[in-house]
Each structure stands twice: as structure tokens, then as C-alpha cells.
FINUZA-508375 format. One line per 8 residues: number of its first residue (from 1); for each residue y negated, x, z of C-alpha. Coordinates in steps of 0.02 Angstrom, whole numbers. Example, Ala and Ser with C-alpha at 12.3 -4.5 7.8 and 13.67 -1.06 7.14 Angstrom:
# FINUZA-508375
1 = 225 615 390  53 684 357 $
# end
This chain:
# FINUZA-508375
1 = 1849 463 -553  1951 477 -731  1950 644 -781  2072 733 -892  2113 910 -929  2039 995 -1084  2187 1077 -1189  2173 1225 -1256 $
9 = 2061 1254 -1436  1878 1333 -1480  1742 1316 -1372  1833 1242 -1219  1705 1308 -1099  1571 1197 -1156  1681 1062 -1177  1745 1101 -979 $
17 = 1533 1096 -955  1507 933 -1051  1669 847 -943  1599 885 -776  1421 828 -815  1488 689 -870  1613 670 -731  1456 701 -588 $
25 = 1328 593 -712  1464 456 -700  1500 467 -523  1365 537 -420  1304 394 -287  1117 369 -290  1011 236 -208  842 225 -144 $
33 = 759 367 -30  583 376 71  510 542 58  326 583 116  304 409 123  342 383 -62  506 254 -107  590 325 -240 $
41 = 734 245 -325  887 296 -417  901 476 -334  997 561 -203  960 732 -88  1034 901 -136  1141 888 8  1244 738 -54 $
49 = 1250 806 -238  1328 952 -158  1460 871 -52  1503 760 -202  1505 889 -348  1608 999 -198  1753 878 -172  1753 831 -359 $
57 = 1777 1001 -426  1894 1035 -293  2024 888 -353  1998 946 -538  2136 998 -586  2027 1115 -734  1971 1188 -576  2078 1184 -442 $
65 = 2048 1190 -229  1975 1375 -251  1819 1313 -260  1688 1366 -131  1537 1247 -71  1433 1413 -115  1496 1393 -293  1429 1231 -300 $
73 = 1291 1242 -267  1258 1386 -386  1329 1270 -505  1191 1101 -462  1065 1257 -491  1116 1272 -667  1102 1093 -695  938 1111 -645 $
81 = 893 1236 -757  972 1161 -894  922 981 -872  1055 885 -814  956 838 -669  774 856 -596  673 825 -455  606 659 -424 $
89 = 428 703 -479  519 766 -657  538 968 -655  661 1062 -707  704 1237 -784  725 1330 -632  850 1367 -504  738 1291 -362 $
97 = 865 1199 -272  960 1225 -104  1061 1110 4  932 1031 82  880 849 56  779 885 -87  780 726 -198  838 750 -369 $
105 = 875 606 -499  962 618 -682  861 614 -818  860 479 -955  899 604 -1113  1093 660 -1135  1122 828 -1056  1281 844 -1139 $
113 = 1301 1009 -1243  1351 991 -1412  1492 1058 -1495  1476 1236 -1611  1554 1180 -1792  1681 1291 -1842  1620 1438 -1949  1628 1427 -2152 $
121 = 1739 1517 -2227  1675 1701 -2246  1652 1754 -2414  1715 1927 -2500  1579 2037 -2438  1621 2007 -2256  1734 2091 -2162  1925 2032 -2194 $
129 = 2058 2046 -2078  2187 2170 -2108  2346 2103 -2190  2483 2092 -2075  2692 2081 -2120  2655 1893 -2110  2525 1858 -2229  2612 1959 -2378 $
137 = 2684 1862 -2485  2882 1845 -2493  2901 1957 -2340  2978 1848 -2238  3028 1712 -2367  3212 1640 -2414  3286 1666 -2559  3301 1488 -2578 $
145 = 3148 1396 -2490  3246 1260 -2401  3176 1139 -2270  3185 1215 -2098  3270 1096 -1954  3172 1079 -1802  3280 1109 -1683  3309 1290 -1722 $
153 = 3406 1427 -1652  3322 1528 -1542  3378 1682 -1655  3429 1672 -1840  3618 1765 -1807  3632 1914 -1898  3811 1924 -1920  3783 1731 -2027 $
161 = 3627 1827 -2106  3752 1951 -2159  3884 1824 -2235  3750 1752 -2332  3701 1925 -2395  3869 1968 -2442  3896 1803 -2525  3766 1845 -2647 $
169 = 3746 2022 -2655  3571 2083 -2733  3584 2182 -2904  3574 2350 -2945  3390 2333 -3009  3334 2221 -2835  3430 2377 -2745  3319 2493 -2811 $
177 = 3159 2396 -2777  3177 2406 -2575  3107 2530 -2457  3124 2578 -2282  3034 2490 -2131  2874 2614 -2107  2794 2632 -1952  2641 2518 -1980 $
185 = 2760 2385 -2039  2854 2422 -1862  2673 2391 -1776  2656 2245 -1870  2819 2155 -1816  2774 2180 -1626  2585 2119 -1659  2662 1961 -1758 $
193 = 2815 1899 -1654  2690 1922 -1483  2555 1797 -1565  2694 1695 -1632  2766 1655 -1449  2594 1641 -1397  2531 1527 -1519  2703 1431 -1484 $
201 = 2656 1412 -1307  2487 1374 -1311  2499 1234 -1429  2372 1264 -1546  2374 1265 -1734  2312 1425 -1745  2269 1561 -1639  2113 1606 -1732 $
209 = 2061 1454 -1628  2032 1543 -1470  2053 1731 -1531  1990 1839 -1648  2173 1940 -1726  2051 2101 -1772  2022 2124 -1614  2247 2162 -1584 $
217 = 2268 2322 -1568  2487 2311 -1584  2477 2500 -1518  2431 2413 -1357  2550 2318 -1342  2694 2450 -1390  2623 2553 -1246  2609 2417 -1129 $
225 = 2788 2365 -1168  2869 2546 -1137  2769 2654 -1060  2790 2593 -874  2856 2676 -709  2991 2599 -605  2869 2495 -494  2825 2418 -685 $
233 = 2640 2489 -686  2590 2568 -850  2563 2732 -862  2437 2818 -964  2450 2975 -1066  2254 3003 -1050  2223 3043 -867  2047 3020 -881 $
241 = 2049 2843 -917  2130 2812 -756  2064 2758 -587  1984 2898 -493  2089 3010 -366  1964 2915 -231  1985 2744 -273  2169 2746 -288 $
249 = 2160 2835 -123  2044 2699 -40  2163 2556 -147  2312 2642 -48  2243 2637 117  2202 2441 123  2347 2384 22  2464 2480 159 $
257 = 2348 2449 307  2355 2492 448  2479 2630 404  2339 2755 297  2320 2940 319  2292 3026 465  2147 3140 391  2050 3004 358 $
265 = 1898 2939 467  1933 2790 600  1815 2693 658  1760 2512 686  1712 2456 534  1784 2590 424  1900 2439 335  1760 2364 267 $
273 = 1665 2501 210  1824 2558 97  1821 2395 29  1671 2407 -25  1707 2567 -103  1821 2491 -206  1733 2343 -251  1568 2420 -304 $
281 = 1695 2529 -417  1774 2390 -513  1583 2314 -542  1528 2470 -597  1632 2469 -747  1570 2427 -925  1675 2283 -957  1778 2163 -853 $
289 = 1959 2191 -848  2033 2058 -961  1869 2107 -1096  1768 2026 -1163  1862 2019 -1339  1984 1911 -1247  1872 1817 -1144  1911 1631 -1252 $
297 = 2101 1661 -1243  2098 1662 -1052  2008 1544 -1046  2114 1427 -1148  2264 1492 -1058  2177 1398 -901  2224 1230 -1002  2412 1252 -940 $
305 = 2379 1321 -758  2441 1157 -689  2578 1113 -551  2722 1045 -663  2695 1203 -790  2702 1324 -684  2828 1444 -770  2734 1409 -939 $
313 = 2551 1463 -871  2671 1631 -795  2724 1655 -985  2569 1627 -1065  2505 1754 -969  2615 1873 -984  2610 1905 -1172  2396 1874 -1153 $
321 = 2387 2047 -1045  2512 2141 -1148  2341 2130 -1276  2245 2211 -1163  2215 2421 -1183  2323 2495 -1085  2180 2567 -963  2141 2382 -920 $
329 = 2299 2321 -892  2363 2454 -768  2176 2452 -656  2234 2241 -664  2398 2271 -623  2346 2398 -467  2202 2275 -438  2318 2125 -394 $
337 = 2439 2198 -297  2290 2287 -174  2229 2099 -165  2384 2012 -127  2450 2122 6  2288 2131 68  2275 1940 97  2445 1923 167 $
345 = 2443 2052 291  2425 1966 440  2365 2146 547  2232 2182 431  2060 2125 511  1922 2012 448  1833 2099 321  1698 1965 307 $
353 = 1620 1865 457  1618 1716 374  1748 1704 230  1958 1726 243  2017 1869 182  2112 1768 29  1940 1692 -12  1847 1829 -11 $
361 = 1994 1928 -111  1962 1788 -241  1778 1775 -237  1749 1968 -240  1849 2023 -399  1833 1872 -498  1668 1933 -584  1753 2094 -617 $
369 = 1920 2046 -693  1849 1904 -812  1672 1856 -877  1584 1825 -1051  1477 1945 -1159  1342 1786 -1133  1298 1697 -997  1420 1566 -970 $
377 = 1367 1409 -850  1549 1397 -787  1609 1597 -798  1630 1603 -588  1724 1450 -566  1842 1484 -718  1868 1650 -657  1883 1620 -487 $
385 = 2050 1492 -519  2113 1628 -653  2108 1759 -493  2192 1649 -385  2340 1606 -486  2355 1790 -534  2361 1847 -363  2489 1738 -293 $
393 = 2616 1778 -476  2555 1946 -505  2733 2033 -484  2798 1881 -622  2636 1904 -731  2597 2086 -760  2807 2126 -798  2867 2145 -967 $
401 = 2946 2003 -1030  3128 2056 -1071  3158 1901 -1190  3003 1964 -1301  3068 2129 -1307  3241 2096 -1361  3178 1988 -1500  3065 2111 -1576 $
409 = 3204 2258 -1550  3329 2157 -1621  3231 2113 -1794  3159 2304 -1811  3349 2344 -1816  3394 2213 -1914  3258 2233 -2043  3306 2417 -2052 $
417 = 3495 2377 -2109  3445 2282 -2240  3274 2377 -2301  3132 2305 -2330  3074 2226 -2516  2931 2316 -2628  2808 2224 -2667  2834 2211 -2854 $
425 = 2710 2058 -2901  2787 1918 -3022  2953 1931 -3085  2964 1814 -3208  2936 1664 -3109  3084 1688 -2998  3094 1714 -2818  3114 1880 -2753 $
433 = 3242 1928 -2654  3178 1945 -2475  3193 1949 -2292  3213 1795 -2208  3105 1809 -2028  3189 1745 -1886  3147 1570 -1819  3114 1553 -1625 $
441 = 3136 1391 -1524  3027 1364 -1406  3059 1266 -1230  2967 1075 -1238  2842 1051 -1110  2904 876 -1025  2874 776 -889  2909 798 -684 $
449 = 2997 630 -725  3113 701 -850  3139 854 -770  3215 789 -603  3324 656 -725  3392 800 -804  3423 904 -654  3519 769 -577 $
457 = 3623 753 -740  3654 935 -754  3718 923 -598  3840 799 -602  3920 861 -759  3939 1045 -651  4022 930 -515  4133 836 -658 $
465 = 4195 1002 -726  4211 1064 -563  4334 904 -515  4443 929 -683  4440 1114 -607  4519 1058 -464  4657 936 -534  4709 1061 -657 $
473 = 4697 1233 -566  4899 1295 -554  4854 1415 -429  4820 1306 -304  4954 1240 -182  4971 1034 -185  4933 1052 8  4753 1175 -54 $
481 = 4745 1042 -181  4737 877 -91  4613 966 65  4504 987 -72  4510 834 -174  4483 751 -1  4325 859 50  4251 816 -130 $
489 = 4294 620 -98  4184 642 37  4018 748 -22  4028 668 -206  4103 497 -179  4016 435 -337  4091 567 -461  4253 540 -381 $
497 = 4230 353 -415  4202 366 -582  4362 484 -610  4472 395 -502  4391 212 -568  4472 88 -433  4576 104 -277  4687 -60 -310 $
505 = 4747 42 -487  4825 203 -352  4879 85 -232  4997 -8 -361  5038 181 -442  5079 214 -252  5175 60 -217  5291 88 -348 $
513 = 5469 170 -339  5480 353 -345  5660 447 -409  5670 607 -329  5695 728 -428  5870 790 -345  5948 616 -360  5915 650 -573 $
521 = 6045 759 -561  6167 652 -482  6314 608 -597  6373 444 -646  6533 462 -598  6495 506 -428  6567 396 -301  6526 338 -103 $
529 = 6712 306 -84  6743 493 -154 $
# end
């Protein structure tokens, strides 16, 4: 069945809704069925629709393998209720369906939902968004607005920044107009260059696409981004907003299982009843961990959790939790690592009859760690393949990201050498004299194809310089010399090849006549007879 994966943008959960009704509309098998002695055509048993929707959603790559035949069927029930199929006598509108052979058909109208348009443009009595360092004008302008190559440097130098500056050194009068870099203006920079990245590796225009910027608190992530302990958790300065003394107890005991403290109660059974404990907590809390704020963003970010962008989905990530409150992200950090030492620990027993532990890791704190304000057709499944890939890269996910925090270190201290520009409004139609912001390259997402191409060519030009190495390294003997030339004959005979082009070409350098060089010093005079 052709199916394609929704990119990131607005509204990608209906648009994930409308593709797999579409998908199971398309591809569903139906055919004629007897039922109370009634033919009825064009329609097929719950049953079937649950097998096929099953092993569809399961090869999906929006969705992924997580996917549970429970799942499924909750999801046929919300076709049900929302039309995209009925019984064969023609209701629908409630979840009446189990996997059974109840006959169900599709209906003739479209069930497709459509697409929200964009909102208009809000007008001056609605609430604006504050102003950031970006959006004021000339902050982060050059002097001279020049076009911009593509292929940037990661980081604009400052040491060439600094030529330029002393190549035309500001007056007296633009001297006097500049201030120091306040704190706000510090916030600012490390709300703008983590949304920048973000936007970067997303893909999207804009990121008031699939987030809402008033909702960036940049104090968040500051704390997130320096306030951690040595294990990389963040700490909090408010105790209270902290997990309980009993949950991280109970959290403690199963992630380190069977080893757990001696004063507390052993029995059989007692591992299931602290994981309970600790589930009912999480549910019991007022929003899920990623919020609801950031609900769209995460679920956009699914749009690069595939196979060949691995390491991209991991970096996406990464900068999408330093946005959460600080509270959030340290209960998700201590979350994840309970839940992925709890489903590889081979000693710890079966905490559900019925479901592996992984699966029911998955399946239990999915509804806890990400869900919508509204009710949302597809929030389980989303969440459930957002849990997964969490678990197994929580240690690479929920770190800081070292690049991020270099970049926005190294423009604070850059900004505060030179100052920072007032403000001033027109000056007589000329530019002012300004900041320039630092341009970031990003890495280009390509194909498995290219990848292993340029893997293999990498690699052969390490081997090449590695060869020249070789012939021109005076430390080694000419005995160390040819062993080695001779062992990398062997393992790389095509490099050598191409240095050495053809065999015939030595063997006539070899063939020829060779003066030693004691006989150079021989004089002419010098006779046998003598």
C-alpha cells in the first residue's frame, strides 16, 4: 500500500488521521458475507479490519512496530464513532465494536477531516508576542547588507569579525550610542539561537507552524542547561516541585531491582504493586510531562523519527525538552531511565500476565508523558512510538547538547566585547552600525545511498594519506618500511594500485642498472693494474 510520511507543519495530526483512513479506505479487503441469513455485499467482519488496520499501522513508518492489536482496535472504534465506517445495517456514532465478526462496510460520504486554515493575522487589540533580540530592527544586521553564501561557516570567526571592526572603526558619536548586553537581552540570545537550530532541523519555514514562541520561557532553558548534577539530571531549587520522597523511593527500588532496601516489605507480588504506585502517581498529575503547550512540536518532531535519521530525531529532541519547565523535564528524565532499566533487566519478573515488560513500559507511561488538551483520535499511538524511541536514547536525548551551549556562550561573550547598539530610530537614512549575528550551518539530511558512497570515499582518502604516511615517514627503517608497504599491498590492493599504477613500469625501474653509491667515489685514475 503507498503511503508516505507526513513532514513536519500545522495540524499534522489530522493530516496523520486523514492518511490512514485513506490508507485502510484504500486497502481494506471486503467481499460478500452471509449473516442471519442476510447476503450482504461490500463489507468485511471486525476481525479482519483488525488484523488488516494491525499489520498496516505496524509497517507505517508514521507509526512504527509499537503498535499493539489492543490499540487497534481502540482505533476501528473511533472510526466508528466518527464515520469512517458503520455497520452493515448503517449505524454509527458509537464505540460498539469488538473483534468479533461483526460486519461493518464504509460509507459512501468522504470521512476525510478537513484541514484548519491558518489563523488571520491578529489585529492590535490582541495579545502580541513579546519582542525578542531578533525581531528588533538592526540588531543583528551588517553594516553593509550583503548577500549571504549558503554554504556558511558554522560560526562567523570572531577574530575576522574583529579585523573588519578595526578596519572601519565606529565614530566617536556611534561610540557613545552603545550599551551593555542586559540580562533580558542575555535571555533572549539563548531563547533565539535554541529555536534557530530547531527550526533549522525541523525544516519548516517557521516555527510558529507547530509552536506557539509565548509559550518559551528562555529561563527554562538557562536552568535546564546548567543546573544539572553529575548523572546530568536537573536539579531544582524549589524542593516542592519535585517528586515525592515515596515515589523516588518506589522509582529506586524497581529501577535497581532486585537489589532494594532491606526495610522494605517482600512478598509475592510486592513488584507490581510498587509499580503501580508509581504509575497511578505520574497519572495523577495535572498535565502530561512534555505539556500540553508543546503538545504540536512533538508531535511534528515524530516526522523525522525514521531509521536513516536517527541522530537528527536524537537532536531534535534534545533542544524540544530543554523547553520544557524544569520540574517536567527532570520527573522525564527520572521517568526514562526507571523504564529502561526496568525493561532490560533480565531478573526482574513479569509485572503483567499478559504483556512484556518493554510493552507494558511503553503502553503504561505513554498517556502520561504526552497527550493533547482535546481529544485527539490518534494521541495513544503517537505517544506510544514517541515513548519508545525515548526509552531506548534517553541517556543521548535528555543531555545537554554541548555544541548548543558553546554557540550561545561564545556570542554572549562576543556581543559583550563589542556592546550592544541603542536603539536610536532613523539616522538620516543610513544604516546603523550594528552587530552582525552569527550564521550556523546546518548538517543536510541525505540519503542511505549517499551516505555509504561517502563513507567509502572518506575512507579511502584516510588509507591514501595513510600510504604517503608510510613512503615518507624518516623514522622508519627501509626493512619497517617495506614489511609495511607489503602488509598494505595486501589489505588495500586497490589503493596501492592506483599509487603504484602498473607493475611492468617497477619491473623496468628494477631491471635497470644501479651505481652503488661507494663505487661514486671511486677515482678516475684508479687502476686494476695498480
Amino acid at each position: 500500500m503507498d503511503s508516505h510520511i507526513i513532514t513536519p507543519g500545522p495540524y499534522r495530526a489530522t493530516k496523520l488521521w486523514n492518511e490512514v483512513t485513506r490508507l485502510f479506505r484504500a486497502g481494506m479487503p471486503v467481499r460478500k458475507h452471509r449473516q442471519n441469513f442476510r447476503h450482504h455485499a461490500s463489507c468485511f467482519t471486525a476481525a479482519a479490519a483488525v488484523d488488516w488496520l494491525h499489520q498496516l499501522l505496524q509497517s507505517n513508518s508514521n507509526f512504527g512496530p509499537e503498535v499493539t492489536r489492543q490499540q487497534t482496535l481502540q482505533l476501528l472504534k473511533k472510526f466508528l464513532k466518527n464515520h469512517v465506517i458503520e455497520d452493515v445495517k448503517g449505524r454509527w456514532g458509537t464505540e460498539d465494536l469488538e473483534d468479533n465478526h461483526m460486519l461493518f462496510r464504509f460509507p459512501s460520504a468522504s470521512p476525510l477531516k478537513p484541514i484548519p486554515c491558518p489563523a488571520p493575522a491578529p489585529d492590535s487589540r490582541s495579545i502580541k508576542k513579546r519582542p525578542s533580540l531578533r525581531d528588533r530592527e538592526g540588531f543583528f544586521r551588517l553594516r553593509n547588507l550583503k548577500k549571504q553564501e549558503k554554504d556558511s561557516m558554522e560560526n562567523v570567526d570572531p577574530a575576522l569579525q574583529t579585523l573588519q571592526d578595526e578596519s572601519n572603526p565606529p565614530t566617536e558619536e556611534q561610540q557613545h550610542q552603545r550599551r551593555e548586553l542586559t540580562l533580558e537581552d542575555e535571555q533572549e540570545i539563548w531563547r533565539d539561537v535554541t529555536l534557530t537550530h530547531l527550526q533549522r532541523i525541523l525544516g519548516v519555514s517557521s516555527l510558529d507552524e507547530v509552536l506557539d514562541q509565548r509559550h518559551i520561557n528562555p529561563q527554562n532553558i538557562i536552568h535546564n542547561m546548567t543546573n544539572v548534577n553529575k548523572h546530568g539530571v536537573v536539579t531544582l531549587e524549589d524542593k516542592s516541585n519535585d517528586l515525592p520522597h515515596w515515589v523516588l523511593s518506589a522509582m529506586k527500588s524497581l529501577a535497581n531491582w532486585p537489589k532494594y532496601d532491606s526495610d522494605q516489605p517482600s512478598y509475592p507480588g510486592f513488584e507490581r504493586d510498587v509499580f503501580k504506585t508509581v504509575s497511578d502517581y505520574f497519572y495523577s498529575l495535572p498535565q502530561p510531562l512534555l505539556t500540553y503547550e508543546l503538545y504540536e512540536l512533538f508531535i511534528n518532531v515524530l516526522g523525522v523519527l525514521q531509521p536513516q535519521c536517527e541522530r537528527v530525531a536524537i537532536e531534535a529532541l534534545q533542544l524540544c525538552t530543554l523547553l520544557l519547565p524544569p520540574a517536567s523535564r527532570r520527573k522525564l528524565q527520572l521517568l526514562m531511565r526507571m523504564a529502561s532499566r526496568i525493561s532490560q533487566n533480565v531478573d526482574m519478573p513479569r509485572l503483567h500476565p499478559a504483556i512484556g515488560t518493554r510493552t507494558l513500559m511503553v503502553h503504561t507511561f505513554s498517556g502520561c508523558v504526552l497527550s493533547s488538551a482535546e481529544d485527539c483520535d490518534l494521541d495513544e499511538l503517537l505517544a506510544t512510538r514517541l515513548v519508545s524511541f525515548l526509552m531506548d536514547h534517553q541517556q543521548s536525548v535528555l543531555s545537554v547538547p554541548e555544541y548548543l551551549r558553546s554557540a550561545i556562550r561564545d556570542h554572549i561573550h562576543y556581543l559583550r566585547a563589542v556592546q550592544v547598539p541603542v536603539d536610536t530610530g532613523p539616522n538620516d537614512g543610513a544604516d546603523p552600525v550594528c552587530v552582525p549575528m552569527p550564521m550556523y550551518a546546518f548538517c543536510k539530511q541525505i540519503s542511505g545511498a549517499e551516505f555509504e558512497q561517502q563513507k567509502a570515499e572518506s575512507s579511502q582518502k584516510a588509507m591514501e594519506e595513510l600510504l604517503e604516511i608510510l613512503l615518507t615517514d624518516r623514522n622508519l627503517t627501509e626493512k619497517d618500511r617495506r614489511k609495511k608497504l607489503k602488509q598494505f599491498q595486501r589489505q588495500y590492493p586497490d589503493i596501492y594500485s592506483r599509487r603504484f599504477p602498473s607493475c611492468g613500469e617497477q619491473s623496468k625501474t628494477d631491471s635497470k642498472p644501479k651505481i652503488k653509491p661507494p663505487l661514486l667515489n671511486i677515482k678516475k685514475t684508479f687502476s686494476l693494474r695498480n
